[in-house]
N, C-alpha and C positions, 0 to 999 in steps of 0.2 A: 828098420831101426826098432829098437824095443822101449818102450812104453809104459812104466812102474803106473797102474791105478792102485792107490790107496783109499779105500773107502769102506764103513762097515758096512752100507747098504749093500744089499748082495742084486737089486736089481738096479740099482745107478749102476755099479761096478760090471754087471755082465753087459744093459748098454751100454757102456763108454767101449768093450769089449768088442761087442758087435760092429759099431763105428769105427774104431781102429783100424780092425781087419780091414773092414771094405777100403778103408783108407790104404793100407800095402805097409799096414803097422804092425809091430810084434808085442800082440799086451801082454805085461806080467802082474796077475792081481794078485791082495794082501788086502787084507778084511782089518787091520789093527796097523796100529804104529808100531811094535815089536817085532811082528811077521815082514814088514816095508823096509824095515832096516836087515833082516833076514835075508829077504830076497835081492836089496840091492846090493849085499856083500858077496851074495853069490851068482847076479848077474852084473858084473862091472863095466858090462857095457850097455848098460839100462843108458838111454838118449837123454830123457825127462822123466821125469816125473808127477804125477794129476795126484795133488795129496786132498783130503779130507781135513777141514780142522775136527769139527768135534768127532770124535772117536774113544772108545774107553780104553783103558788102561795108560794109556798114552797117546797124547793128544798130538794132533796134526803139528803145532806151534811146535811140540816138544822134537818133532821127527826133524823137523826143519829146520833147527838149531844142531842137531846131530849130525844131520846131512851135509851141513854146510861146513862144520870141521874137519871136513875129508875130500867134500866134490863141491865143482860149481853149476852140476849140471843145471838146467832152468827147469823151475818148480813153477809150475800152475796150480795154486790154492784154490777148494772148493767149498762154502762154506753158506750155510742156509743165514748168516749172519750178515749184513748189509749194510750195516751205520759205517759209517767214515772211521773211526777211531778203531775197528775191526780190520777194517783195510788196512790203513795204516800200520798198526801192530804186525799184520802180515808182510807186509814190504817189509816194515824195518827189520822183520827178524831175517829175510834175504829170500822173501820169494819174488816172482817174476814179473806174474800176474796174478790176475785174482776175479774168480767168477762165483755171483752167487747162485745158490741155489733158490725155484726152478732155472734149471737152463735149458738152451737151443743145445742141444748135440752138434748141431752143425757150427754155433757160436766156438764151442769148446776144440773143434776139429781147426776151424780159422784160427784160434788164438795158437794152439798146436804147432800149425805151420808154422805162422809168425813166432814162435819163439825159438824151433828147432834152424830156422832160416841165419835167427841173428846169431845163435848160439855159432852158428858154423864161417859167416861172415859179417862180425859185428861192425863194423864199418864198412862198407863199399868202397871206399876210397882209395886208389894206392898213398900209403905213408911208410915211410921206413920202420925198418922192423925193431930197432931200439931207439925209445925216447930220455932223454937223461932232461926233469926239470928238478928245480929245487933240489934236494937232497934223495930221490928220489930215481930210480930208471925202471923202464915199461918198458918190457920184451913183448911185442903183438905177438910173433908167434907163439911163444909159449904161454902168454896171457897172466905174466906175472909180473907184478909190483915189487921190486926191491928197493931197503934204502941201501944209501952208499955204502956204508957198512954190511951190509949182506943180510939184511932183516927180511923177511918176506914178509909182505900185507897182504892178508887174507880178505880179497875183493870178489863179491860178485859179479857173476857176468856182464851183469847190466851196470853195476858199478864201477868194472873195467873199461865198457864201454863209455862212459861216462868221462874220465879221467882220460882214457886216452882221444877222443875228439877234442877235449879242450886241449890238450898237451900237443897234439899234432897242430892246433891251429893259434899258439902264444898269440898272446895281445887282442885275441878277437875276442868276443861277448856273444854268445849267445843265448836266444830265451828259452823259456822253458821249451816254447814249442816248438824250436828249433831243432834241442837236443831230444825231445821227447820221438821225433819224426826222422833223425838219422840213424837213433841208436835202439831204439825199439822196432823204428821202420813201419810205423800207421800212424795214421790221423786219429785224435781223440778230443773231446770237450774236457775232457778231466785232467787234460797230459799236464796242466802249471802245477797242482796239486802229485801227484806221482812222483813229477821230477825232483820237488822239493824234498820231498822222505826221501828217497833217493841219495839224493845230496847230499843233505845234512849227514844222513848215514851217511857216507862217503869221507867227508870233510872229519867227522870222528875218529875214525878211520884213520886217514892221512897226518890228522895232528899227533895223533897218540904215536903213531911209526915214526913220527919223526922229531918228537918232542914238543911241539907245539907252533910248527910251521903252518902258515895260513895258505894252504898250496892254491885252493881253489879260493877267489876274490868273487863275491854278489856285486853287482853295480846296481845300484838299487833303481826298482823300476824297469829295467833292461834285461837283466839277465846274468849270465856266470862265465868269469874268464881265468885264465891264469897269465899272469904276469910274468912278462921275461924280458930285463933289461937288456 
C-alpha cells in the first residue's frame, strides 16, 4: 500500500521512508502542502497519509481541510506542537491521529497499522449493510451517510465509525472507552478526551444534514447513545 509523508524535514521524511519500506510500504514524499495535494491527485491510491502541520506555503491544517473535501483516507498528523488545544484543532479539522514530534519510528509504524487496520475493517462485528435511524441511512459498505432526501454527510472515517456502532446497537450507551476501543481498536489514557472532539464534531455534522435533529443523545456521566423507539 502507498504511504503519502508530508513533511518539510527532508531527514524525518527520508526516515519515515526507510521504516515504511522495511515495513512492505510504498512511500510517496512531498516536502510542502502544494506538492501532497500534487501527489495525492496523482497517486489516488495513496492508503494514508503522515502529514506535517507546520510547513510553509501551506500548512499541514490547510492540506487537511482540502484532503477531506475529496477523500476519507486516515490522516496521521505530525507536529512538534503538543498542548491539548493543538491536538484538538487537529481532530476537529478530521485527522486520525496525532503524534508529536520527537517521535519512536516504531510508535508512528504502530499507529500506521492501527489506523490502516480500521480503515479497512472499521467495526469487526457482523451488522447489516444499511442502517436507516432518524432521518438518516448508513451504507457500511460504501461508508456513506445520507439523509432521507438524498443529502450526503461528509463523515470521517473515524466519524463513520462512530455513528455507525451506535446505530447498529439503538438504545445501548456507550462510554467514551468503549467507543474509543471498538472503533479506533487500542487501549489509551486519553481515549474520553478524543472521543469527545470526535463527537461533538460528529453531532455538528449530523444536526446541520438534517436540520437540527439530535441524532446522537450524551447520558451524562455514562456515555453516548442513539435513541430508537
Amino acid at each position: 500500500m502507498k504511504i503519502l509523508v508530508v513533511d518539510d524535514d527532508q531527514e524525518i521524511a527520508e526516515l519515515l521512508e526507510i521504516y515504511l519500506k522495511n515495513e512492505g510500504y510504498e512511500p510517496v514524499i512531498a516536502q510542502d502542502g502544494k506538492e501532497a495535494l500534487s501527489k495525492l491527485n496523482t497517486n489516488p491510491d495513496v492508503a494514508l497519509m503522515v502529514l506535517d502541520i507546520m510547513m510553509p506555503n501551506m500548512s499541514g491544517l490547510e492540506v487537511l481541510k482540502a484532503v477531506r473535501k475529496d477523500t476519507h483516507i486516515p490522516i496521521l498528523m505530525l507536529s512538534a506542537k503538543s498542548s491539548d488545544m493543538d491536538k484538538i484543532q487537529g481532530l476537529i479539522s478530521g485527522a486520525d491521529d496525532y503524534v508529536t514530534k520527537p517521535f519512536n519510528p516504531l510508535e508512528v509504524m504502530a499507529r500506521i497499522r492501527s489506523l490502516l487496520r480500521r480503515s479497512q475493517n472499521m467495526v469487526q462485528e457482523q451488522k447489516p449493510d444499511v442502517l436507516s435511524v432518524a432521518s438518516l441511512v448508513i451504507n457500511k459498505d460504501s461508508h456513506e451517510v445520507k439523509t432521507t432526501s438524498g443529502d450526503l454527510v461528509n463523515l470521517t472515517a473515524l466519524e463513520f465509525g462512530i455513528l455507525y456502532l451506535l446505530a447498529s446497537h439503538p438504545n445501548r450507551v456507550f462510554s467514551a472507552d468503549d467507543i474509543f476501543e471498538r472503533v479506533w481498536q487500542q487501549e489509551s489514557v486519553v481515549s474520553a478526551k478524543t472521543v469527545m472532539v470526535h463527537v461533538s464534531h460528529l453531532r455538528d455534522k449530523l444536526e446541520e444534514a438534517t436540520h437540527g435533529d439530535q441524532v446522537i443523545q450524551t447520558v451524562w456521566g455514562v456515555g453516548y447513545k442513539i435513541e430508537v423507539s
